[in-house]
N, C-alpha and C positions, 0 to 999 in steps of 0.2 A: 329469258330475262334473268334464273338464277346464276344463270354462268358468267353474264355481261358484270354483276354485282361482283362476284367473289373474283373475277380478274382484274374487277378497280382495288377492290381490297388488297390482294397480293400488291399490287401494283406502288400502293400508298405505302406498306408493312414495309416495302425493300427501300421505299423512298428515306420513311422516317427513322429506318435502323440508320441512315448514313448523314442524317445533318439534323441539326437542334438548332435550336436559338436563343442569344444572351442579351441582355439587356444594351452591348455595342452592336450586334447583327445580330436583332432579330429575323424570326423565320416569317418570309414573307408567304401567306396560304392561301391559296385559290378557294373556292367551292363554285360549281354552277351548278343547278338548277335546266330545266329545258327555257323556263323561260328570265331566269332571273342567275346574276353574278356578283359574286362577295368575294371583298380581300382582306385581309388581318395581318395586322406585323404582331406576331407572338414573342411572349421569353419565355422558353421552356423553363428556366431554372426555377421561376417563380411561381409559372402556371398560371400565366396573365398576360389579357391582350394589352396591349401596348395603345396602337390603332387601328378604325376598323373602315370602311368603306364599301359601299353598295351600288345598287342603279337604282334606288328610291329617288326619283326627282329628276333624270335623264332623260327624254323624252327624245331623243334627235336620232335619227340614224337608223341601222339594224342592229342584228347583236353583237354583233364583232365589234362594229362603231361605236355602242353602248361601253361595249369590253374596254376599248382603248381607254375611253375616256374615266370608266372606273378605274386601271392602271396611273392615270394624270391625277386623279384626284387622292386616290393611298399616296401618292409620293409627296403632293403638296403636304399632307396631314404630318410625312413622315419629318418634311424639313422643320413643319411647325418644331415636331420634338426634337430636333435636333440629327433625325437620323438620318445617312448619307448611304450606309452599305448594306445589303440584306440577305438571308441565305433565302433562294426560293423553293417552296414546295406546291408542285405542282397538281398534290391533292390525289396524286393515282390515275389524272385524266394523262393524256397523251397531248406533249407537249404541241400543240396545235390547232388552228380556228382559233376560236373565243380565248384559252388559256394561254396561249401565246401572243393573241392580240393585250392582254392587260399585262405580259411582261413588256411587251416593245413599247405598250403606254408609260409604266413605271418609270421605263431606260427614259423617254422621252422627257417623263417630269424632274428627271436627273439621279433617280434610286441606284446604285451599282450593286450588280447584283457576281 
């Protein structure tokens, strides 16, 4: 289990040397959980989340389907503030399952990533 931890770590380390995020694209941030999925539009410059969005209140589906539908609802929050383009970080997981089902949800709520 400590190997599976420190090859997410490396994983995120290489991600977050190569993209930040500004108050026009902020950095859009995965987390899962086994049972639970969170997204964040971040601005590094400031060191403040922007917006946030979870599966508090989801009930429909499996997790993938849960995933989607948290990617539909960060975007809608995103247009609230006006925001249209985002840099993704994918948190260290591997782009796929569940963290690629809330990128193809975001693409769907209209996020350009």
């Amino acid at each position: 289990m400590l190997k599976k931890q420190i090859k997410k770590q490396r994983r995120h380390k290489r991600v977050r040397a190569k993209i930040s995020g500004t108050v026009a694209v902020p950095r859009f941030c995965v987390t899962r959980t086994n049972t639970h999925i969170y997204a964040q539009l971040i601005d590094d410059e400031k060191g403040h989340t922007i917006v946030t969005a979870g599966d508090k209140g989801i009930k429909k589906g499996n997790k993938t389907e849960i995933a989607v539908e948290v990617g539909k609802l960060i975007a809608e929050k995103a247009k609230e503030k006006k925001i249209g383009k985002v840099v993704f970080d994918r948190g260290g997981y591997k782009y796929h399952g569940r963290i690629k089902a809330v990128a193809e949800g975001a693409r769907e709520g209209g996020l350009k990533f």
